[in-house]
C-alpha positions as a Python dict, from the first residue, in 0.01 Angstrom:
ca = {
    (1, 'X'): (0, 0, 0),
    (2, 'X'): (56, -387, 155),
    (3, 'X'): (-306, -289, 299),
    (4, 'X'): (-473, -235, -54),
    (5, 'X'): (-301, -530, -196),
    (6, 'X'): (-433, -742, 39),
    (7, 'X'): (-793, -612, 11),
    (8, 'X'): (-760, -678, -361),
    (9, 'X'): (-657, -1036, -303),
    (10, 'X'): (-947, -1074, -38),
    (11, 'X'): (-1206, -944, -269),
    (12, 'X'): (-1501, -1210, -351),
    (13, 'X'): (-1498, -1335, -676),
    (14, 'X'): (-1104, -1340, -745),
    (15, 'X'): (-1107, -1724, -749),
    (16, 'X'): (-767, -1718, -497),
    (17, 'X'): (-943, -1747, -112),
    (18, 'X'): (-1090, -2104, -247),
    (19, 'X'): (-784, -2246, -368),
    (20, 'X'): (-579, -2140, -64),
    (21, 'X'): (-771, -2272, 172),
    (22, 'X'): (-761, -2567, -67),
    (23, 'X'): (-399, -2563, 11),
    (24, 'X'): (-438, -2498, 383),
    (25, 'X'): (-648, -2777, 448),
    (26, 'X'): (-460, -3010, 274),
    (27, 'X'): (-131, -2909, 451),
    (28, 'X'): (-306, -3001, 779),
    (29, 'X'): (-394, -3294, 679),
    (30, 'X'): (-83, -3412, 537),
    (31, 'X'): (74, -3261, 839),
    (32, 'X'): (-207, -3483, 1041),
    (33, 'X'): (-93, -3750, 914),
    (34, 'X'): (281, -3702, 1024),
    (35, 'X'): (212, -3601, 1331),
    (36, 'X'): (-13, -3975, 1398),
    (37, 'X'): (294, -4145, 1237),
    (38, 'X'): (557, -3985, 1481),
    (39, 'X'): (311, -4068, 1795),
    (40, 'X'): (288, -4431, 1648),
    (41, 'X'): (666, -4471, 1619),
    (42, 'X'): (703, -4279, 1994),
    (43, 'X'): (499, -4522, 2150),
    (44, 'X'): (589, -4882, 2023),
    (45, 'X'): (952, -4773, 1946),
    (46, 'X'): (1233, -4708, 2166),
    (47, 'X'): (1339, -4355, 2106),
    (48, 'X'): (1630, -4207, 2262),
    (49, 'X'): (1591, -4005, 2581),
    (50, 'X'): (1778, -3711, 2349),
    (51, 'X'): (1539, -3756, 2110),
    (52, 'X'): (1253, -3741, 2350),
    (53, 'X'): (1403, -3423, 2478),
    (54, 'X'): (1412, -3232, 2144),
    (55, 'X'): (990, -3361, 2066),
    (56, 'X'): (900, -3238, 2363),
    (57, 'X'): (1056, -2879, 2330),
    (58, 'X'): (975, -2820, 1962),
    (59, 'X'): (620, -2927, 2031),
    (60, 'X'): (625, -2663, 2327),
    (61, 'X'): (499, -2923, 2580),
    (62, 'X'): (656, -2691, 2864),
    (63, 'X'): (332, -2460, 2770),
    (64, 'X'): (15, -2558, 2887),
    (65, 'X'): (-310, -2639, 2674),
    (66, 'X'): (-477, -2477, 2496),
    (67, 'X'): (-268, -2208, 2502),
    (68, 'X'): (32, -2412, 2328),
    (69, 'X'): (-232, -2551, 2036),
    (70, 'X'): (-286, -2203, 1944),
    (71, 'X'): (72, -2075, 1905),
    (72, 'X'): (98, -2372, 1724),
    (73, 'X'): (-165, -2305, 1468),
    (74, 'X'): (-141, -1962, 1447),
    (75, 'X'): (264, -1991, 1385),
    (76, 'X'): (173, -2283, 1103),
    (77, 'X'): (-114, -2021, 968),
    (78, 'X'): (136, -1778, 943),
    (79, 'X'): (399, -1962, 794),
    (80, 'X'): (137, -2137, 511),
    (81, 'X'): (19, -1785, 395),
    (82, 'X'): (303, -1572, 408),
    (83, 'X'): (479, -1885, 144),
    (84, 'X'): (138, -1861, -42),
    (85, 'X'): (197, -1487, -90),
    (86, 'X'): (549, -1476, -226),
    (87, 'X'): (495, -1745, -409),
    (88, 'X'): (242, -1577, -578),
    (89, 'X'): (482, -1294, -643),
    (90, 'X'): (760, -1565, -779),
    (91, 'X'): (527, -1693, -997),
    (92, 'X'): (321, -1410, -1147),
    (93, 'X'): (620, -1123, -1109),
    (94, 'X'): (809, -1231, -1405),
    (95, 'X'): (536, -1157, -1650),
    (96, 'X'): (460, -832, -1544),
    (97, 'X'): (646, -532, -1665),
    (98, 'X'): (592, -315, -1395),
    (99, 'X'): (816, -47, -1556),
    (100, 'X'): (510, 25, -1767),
    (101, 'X'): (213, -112, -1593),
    (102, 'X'): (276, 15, -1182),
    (103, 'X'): (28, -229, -1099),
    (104, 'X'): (71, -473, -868),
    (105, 'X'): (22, -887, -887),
    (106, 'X'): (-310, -803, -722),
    (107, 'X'): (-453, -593, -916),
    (108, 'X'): (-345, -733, -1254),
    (109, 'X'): (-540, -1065, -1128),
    (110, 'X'): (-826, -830, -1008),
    (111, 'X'): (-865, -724, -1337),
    (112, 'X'): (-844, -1003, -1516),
    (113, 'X'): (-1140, -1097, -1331),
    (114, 'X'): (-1352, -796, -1310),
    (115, 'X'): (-1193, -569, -1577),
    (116, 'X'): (-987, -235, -1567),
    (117, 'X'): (-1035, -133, -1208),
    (118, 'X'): (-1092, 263, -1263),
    (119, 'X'): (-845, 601, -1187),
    (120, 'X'): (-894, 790, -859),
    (121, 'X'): (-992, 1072, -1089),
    (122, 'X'): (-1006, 1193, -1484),
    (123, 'X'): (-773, 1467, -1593),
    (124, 'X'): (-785, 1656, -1872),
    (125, 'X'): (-466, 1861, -1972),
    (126, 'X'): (-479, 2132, -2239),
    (127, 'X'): (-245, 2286, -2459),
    (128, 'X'): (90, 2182, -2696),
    (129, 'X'): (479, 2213, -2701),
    (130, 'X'): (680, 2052, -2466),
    (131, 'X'): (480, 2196, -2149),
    (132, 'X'): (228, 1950, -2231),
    (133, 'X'): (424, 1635, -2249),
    (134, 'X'): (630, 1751, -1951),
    (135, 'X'): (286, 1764, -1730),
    (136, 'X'): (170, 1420, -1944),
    (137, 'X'): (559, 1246, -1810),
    (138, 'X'): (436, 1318, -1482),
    (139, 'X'): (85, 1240, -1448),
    (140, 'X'): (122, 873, -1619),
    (141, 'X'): (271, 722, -1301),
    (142, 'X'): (-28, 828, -1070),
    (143, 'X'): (-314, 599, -1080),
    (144, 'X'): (-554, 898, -1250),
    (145, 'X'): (-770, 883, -1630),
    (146, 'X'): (-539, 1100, -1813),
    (147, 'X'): (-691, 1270, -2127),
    (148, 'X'): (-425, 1531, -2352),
    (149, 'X'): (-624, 1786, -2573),
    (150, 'X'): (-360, 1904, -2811),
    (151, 'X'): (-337, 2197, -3048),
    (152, 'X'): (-309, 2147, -3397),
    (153, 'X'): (-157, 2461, -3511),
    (154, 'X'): (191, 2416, -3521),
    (155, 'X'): (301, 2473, -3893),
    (156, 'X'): (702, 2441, -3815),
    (157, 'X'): (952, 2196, -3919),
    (158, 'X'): (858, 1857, -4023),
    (159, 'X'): (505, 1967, -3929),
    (160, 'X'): (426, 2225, -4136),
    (161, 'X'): (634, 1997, -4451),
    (162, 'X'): (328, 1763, -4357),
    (163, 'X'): (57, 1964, -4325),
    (164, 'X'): (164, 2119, -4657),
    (165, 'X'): (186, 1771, -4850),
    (166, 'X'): (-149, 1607, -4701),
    (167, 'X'): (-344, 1906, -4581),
    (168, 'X'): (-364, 1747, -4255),
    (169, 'X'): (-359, 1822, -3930),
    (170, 'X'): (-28, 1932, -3743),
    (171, 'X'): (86, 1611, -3607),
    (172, 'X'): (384, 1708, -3371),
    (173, 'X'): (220, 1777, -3051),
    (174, 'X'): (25, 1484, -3075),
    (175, 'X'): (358, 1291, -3149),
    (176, 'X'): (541, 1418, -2791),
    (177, 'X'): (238, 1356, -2611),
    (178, 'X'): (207, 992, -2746),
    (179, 'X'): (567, 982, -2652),
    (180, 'X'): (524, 1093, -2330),
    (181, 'X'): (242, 883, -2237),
    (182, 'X'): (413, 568, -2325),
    (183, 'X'): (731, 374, -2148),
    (184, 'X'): (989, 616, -2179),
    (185, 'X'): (1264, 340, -2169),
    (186, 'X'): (1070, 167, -2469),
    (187, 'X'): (1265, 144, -2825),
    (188, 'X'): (909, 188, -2999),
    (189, 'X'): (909, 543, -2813),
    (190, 'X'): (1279, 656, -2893),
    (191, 'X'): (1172, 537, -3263),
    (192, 'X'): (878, 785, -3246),
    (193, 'X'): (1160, 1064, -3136),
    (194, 'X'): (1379, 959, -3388),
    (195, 'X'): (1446, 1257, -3654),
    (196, 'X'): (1638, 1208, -3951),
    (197, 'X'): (1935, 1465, -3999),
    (198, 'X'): (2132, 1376, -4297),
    (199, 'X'): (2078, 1743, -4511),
    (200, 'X'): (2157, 1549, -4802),
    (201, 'X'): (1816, 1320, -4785),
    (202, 'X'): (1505, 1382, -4875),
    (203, 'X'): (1405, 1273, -4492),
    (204, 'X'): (1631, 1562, -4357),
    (205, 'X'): (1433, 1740, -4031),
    (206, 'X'): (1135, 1492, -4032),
    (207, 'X'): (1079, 1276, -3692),
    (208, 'X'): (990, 952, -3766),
    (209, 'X'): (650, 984, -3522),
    (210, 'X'): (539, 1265, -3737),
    (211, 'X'): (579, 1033, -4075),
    (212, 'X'): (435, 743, -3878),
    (213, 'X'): (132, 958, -3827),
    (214, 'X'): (98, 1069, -4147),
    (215, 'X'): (124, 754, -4309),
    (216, 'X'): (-166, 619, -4086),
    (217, 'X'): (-375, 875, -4175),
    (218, 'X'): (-308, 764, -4560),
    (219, 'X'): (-412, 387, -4470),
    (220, 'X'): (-711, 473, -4248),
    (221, 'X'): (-827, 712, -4465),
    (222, 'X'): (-860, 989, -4154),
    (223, 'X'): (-632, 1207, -3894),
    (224, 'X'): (-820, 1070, -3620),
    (225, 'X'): (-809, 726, -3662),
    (226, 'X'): (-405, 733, -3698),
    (227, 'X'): (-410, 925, -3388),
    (228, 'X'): (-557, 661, -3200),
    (229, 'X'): (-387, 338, -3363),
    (230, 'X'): (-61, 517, -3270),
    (231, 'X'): (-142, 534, -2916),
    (232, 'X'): (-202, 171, -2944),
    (233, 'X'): (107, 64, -3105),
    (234, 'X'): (251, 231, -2795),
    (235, 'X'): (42, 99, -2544),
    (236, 'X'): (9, 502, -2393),
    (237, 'X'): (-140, 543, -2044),
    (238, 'X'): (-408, 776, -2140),
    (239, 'X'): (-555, 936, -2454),
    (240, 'X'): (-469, 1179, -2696),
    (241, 'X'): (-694, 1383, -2876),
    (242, 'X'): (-667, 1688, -3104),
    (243, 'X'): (-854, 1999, -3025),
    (244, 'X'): (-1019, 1993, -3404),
    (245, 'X'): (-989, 1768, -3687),
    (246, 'X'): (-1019, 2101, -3923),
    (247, 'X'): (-658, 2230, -4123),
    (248, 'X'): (-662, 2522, -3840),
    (249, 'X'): (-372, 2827, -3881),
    (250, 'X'): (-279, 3097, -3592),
    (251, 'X'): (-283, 3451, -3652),
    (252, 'X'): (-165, 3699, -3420),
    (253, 'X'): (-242, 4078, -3416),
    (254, 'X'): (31, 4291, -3275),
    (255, 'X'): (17, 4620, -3040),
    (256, 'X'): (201, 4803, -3341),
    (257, 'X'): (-112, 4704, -3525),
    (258, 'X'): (48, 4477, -3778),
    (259, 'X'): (-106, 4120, -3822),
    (260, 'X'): (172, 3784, -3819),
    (261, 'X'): (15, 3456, -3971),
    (262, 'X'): (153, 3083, -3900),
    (263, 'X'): (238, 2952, -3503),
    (264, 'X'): (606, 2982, -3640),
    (265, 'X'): (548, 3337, -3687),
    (266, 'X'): (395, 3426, -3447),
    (267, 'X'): (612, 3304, -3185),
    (268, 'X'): (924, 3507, -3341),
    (269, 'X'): (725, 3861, -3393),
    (270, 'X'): (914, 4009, -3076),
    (271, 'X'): (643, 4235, -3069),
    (272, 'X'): (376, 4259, -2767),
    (273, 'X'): (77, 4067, -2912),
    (274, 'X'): (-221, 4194, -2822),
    (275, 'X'): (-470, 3912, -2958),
    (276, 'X'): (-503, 3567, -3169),
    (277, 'X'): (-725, 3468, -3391),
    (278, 'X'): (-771, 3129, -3593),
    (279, 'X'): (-830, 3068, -3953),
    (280, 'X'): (-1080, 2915, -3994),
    (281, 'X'): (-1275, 3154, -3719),
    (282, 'X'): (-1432, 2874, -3476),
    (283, 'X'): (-1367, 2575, -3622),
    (284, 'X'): (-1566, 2265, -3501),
    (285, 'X'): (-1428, 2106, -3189),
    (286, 'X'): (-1346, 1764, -3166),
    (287, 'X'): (-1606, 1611, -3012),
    (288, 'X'): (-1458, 1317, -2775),
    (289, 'X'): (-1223, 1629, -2678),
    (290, 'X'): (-1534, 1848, -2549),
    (291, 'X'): (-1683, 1522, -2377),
    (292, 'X'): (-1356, 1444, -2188),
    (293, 'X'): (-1372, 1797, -2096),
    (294, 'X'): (-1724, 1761, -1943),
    (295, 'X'): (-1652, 1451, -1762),
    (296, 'X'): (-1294, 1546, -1588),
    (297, 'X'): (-1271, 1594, -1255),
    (298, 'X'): (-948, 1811, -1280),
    (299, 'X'): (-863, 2059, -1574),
    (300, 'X'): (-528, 2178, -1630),
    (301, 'X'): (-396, 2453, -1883),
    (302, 'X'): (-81, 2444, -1976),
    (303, 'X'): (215, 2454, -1916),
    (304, 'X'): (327, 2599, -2250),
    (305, 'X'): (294, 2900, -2475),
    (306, 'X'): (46, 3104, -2386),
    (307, 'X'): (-37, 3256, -2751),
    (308, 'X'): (79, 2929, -2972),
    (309, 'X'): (17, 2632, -2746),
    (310, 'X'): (-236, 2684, -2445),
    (311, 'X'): (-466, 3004, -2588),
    (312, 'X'): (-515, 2912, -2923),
    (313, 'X'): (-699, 2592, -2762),
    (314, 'X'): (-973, 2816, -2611),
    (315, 'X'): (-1025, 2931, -2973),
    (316, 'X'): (-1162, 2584, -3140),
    (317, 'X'): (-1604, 2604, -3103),
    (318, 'X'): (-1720, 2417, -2811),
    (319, 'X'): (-1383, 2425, -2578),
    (320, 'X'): (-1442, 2735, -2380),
    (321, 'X'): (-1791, 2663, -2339),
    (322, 'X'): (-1703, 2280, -2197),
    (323, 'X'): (-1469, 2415, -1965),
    (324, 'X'): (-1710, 2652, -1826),
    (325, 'X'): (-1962, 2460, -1725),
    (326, 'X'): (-1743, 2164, -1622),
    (327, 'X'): (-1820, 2065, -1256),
    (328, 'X'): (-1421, 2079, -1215),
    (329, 'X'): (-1129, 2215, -1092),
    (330, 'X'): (-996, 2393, -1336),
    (331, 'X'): (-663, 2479, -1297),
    (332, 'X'): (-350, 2674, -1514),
    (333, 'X'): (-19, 2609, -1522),
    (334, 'X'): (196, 2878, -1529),
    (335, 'X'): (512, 2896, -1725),
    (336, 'X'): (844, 2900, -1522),
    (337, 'X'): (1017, 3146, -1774),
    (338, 'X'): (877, 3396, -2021),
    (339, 'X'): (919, 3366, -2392),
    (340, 'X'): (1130, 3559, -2623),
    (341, 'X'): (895, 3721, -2858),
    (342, 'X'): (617, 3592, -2735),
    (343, 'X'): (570, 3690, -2344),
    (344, 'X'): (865, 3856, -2307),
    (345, 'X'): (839, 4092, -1969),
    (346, 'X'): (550, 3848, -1861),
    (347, 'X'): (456, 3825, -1456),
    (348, 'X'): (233, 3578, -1332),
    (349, 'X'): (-14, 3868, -1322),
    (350, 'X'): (5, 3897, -1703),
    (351, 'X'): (-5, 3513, -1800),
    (352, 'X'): (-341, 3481, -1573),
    (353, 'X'): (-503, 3800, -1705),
    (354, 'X'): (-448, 3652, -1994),
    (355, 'X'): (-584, 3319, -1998),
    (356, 'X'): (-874, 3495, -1791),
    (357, 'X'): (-950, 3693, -2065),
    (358, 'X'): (-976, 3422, -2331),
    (359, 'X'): (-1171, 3150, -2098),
    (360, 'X'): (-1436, 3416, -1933),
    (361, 'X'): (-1471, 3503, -1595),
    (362, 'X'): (-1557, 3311, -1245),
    (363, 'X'): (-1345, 2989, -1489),
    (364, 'X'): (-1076, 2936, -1352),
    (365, 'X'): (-1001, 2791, -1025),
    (366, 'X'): (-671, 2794, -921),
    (367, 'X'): (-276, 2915, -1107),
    (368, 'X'): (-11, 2716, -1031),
    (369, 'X'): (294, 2919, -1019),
    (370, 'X'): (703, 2841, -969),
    (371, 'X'): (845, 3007, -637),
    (372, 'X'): (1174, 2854, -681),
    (373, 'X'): (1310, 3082, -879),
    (374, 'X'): (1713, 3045, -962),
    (375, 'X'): (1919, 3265, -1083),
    (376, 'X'): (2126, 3029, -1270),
    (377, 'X'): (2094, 2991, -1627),
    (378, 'X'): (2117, 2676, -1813),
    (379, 'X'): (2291, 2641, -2138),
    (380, 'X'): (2024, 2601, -2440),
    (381, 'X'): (1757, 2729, -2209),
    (382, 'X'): (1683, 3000, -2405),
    (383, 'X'): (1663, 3370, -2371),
    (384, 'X'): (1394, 3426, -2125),
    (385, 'X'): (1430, 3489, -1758),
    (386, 'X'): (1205, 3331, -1513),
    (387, 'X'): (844, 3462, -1443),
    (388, 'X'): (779, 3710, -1159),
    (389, 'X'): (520, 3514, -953),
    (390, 'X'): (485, 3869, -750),
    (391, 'X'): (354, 4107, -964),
    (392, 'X'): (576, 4423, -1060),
    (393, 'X'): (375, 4695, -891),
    (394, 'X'): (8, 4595, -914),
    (395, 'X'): (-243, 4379, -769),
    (396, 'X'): (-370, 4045, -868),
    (397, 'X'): (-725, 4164, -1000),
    (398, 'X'): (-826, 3821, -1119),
    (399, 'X'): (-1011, 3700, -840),
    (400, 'X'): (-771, 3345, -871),
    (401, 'X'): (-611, 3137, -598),
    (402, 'X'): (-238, 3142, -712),
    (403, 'X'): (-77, 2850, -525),
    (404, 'X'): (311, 2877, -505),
    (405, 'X'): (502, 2581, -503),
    (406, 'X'): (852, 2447, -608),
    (407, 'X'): (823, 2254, -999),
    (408, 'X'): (1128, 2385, -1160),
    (409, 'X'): (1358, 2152, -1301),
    (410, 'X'): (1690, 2147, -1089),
    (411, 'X'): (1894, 2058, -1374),
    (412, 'X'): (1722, 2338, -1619),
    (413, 'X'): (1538, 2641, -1436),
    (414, 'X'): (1389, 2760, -1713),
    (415, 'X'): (1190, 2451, -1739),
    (416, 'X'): (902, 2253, -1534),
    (417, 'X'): (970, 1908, -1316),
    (418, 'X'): (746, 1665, -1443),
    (419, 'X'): (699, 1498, -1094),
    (420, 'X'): (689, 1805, -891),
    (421, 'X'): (410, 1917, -1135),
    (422, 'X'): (237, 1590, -1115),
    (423, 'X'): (251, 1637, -713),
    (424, 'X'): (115, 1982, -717),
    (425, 'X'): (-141, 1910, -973),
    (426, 'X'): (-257, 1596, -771),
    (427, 'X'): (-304, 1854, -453),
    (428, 'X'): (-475, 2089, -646),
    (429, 'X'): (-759, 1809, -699),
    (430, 'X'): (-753, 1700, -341),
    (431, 'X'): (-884, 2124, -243),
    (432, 'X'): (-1225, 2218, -195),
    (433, 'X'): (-1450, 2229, -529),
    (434, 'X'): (-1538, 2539, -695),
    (435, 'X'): (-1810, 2743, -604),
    (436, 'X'): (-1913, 2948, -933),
    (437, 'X'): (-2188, 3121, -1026),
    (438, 'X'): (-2269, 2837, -1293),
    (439, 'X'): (-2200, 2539, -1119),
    (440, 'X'): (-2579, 2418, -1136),
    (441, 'X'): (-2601, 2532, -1553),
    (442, 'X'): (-2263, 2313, -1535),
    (443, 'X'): (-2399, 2037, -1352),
    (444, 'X'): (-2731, 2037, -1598),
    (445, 'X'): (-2526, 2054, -1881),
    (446, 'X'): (-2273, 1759, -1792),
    (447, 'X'): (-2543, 1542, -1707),
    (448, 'X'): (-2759, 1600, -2049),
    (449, 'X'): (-2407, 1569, -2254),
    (450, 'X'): (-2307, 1248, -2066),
    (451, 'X'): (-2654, 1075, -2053),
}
């Protein structure tokens, strides 16, 4: 890291190497000038033998020449920039917030001078509900383009209160992933989480992100537009984009044969769900969403619900077909517990045939899946059990690279790590690129989309 830093302050062009040398040369000088001063006074004065004795030692005149010039000046070199570099940290380290930035005094100047020096990679995470924003809390502290495409069909709560009065878009999701994308100490970000619970007002259940949201959308006249503005009043580390900009509702068709409408619903049917469907059928993707999707260099799905908050994603014209024929890993996120009444009796063999089935074959790259698997349960975690990452008497048919790794939450196995995630994810880019059938269409298409 030291390394970096001082490559960045070595770069042409940063207006530092000038002015230090600057410095340098006038410290010899000035030094120079002592040094003729003290030889004056040694020879027409009468120094002390004691004196004498101490010159001659802290000069080094024991050593020979030239050797005792160059410890000398390489000792005074030393000295002169390692003061020039902390006090460069004294001076500039008090206006940076590195709580929120994780950039160092280097680069901050860097940039200043050449702009916004760019991510080691773009990522582009899919899906809704917490799962999202726990893979978002993660991912912000790594130096990567982060890009959340969120579902909008959440019709619960204060959500669906919205979405009935304006006939907007389901604003939740968004909310936690703004959230989670922004300082998490900040008191703009608990505001954002802040939901009113006095039954007796008219406020009662409704987070205060959600009506910030909607009021946004009032003054700028569209959903999008107060999407963006409230990523900048947070100053989020990434973007956050819904899937579609269209009033989108789930349904879900059961294996009984009966037919749920509304996310809500759907996700308390406790019945085995044997498809989803949207209303309206296809609706128009959003198009910065598809373009992110064609220019990441890592895709993740999930973690979330499969059927209300990664799936329904896959649904929305234009996704699908981006992910396809993205040149890039595309990876999924497995869920560390099933869900009651959604995936309830759920292996990992069942979540990937799954998403498999909705994103189209020789798609997806890699699953990541929990292998620390506790036994303890949390209180509030919920009813399900963790997810059997061996399957229960059948083989993985898939044709996907499931990669095992430890991302549960210690303090709540039912639920994902952020940082662990963020760790495995990060490997996951690091492996070898795919090798599909349609990486050259892919390639074509990402280059005519992107020119």
């Amino acid at each position: 890291m030291r390394n970096t830093h001082l490559r960045t302050w070595l770069r042409p062009g940063m207006s530092i190497k000038r002015w230090a040398g600057l410095l340098v040369v006038g410290v010899l000088l000035a030094c120079l000038a002592v040094s003729m001063g003290i030889a004056w006074v040694y020879r027409t004065q009468d120094v002390p033998t004691i004196f004498t004795r101490i010159v001659e030692l802290g000069t080094l005149q024991p050593v020979p020449h030239p050797l005792r010039g160059l410890l000398l000046f390489g000792l005074g070199l030393g000295m002169v920039g390692y003061a020039i570099w902390r006090m460069a940290h004294s001076v500039f380290a008090p206006f940076v917030d590195r709580s929120t930035s994780g950039s160092s005094v280097a680069q901050i100047v860097a940039e200043h001078r050449f702009g916004p020096v760019g991510p080691d990679l773009n990522v582009v995470v899919i899906g809704g509900g917490t799962g999202l924003s726990t893979a978002l809390r993660g991912l912000k502290h790594a130096n990567v383009g982060i890009t959340a495409i969120v579902t909008v069909t959440d019709d619960g709560g204060s959500t669906g209160r919205l979405r009935t009065d304006f006939e907007m878009p389901a604003p939740g999701d968004i909310r936690n992933c703004i959230v989670a994308l922004s300082d998490a100490e900040s008191t703009v970000g608990k505001l954002f989480n802040y939901r009113f619970e006095d039954e007796s007002a008219t406020l009662a259940g409704h987070s205060f992100g959600n009506l910030f949201i909607a009021a946004l959308t009032q003054v700028t006249g569209n959903f999008e537009q107060a999407v963006i503005e409230s990523g900048r009043v947070l100053a989020i580390r990434g973007r956050v984009l819904p899937t579609t900009l269209e009033d989108v509702h789930l349904t879900a068709r059961l294996d009984d044969g009966s037919v749920v409408s509304g996310e809500s619903a759907v996700g308390r049917s406790h019945a085995p769900i044997s498809g989803i469907f949207l209303d309206p059928v296809r609706p128009k993707g959003y198009e910065p969403a598809i373009s992110a999707i064609l220019g990441a260099d890592l895709i993740v799905l999930g973690p979330g619900s499969l059927f209300t908050s990664v799936l329904p994603n896959l649904l929305v014209a234009g996704v699908r077909e981006a992910i396809q024929y993205a040149p890039a890993r595309t990876v999924y996120v497995c869920n560390v517990a099933t869900q009651d009444g959604e995936t309830d009796a759920f292996d990992l063999d069942d979540h990937v045939r799954a998403v498999v089935g909705y994103l189209g074959d020789d798609v997806l790259d890699y699953v990541i899946a929990n292998d620390h698997v506790s036994t303890t349960r949390t209180a509030g975690a919920g009813p399900g059990g963790p997810v059997a990452v061996v399957p229960t008497g059948r083989d993985m048919t898939s044709g996907v690279a499931i990669i095992r790794r430890d991302i549960v939450d210690p303090d709540n196995p039912l639920r994902h790590d952020s940082d662990k995630l963020a760790r495995s994810l990060l490997e996951v880019a690091r492996m070898p690129a795919p090798t599909h059938r349609h990486a050259q269409e892919r390639g074509a298409l990402v280059a005519a989309r992107m020119a």
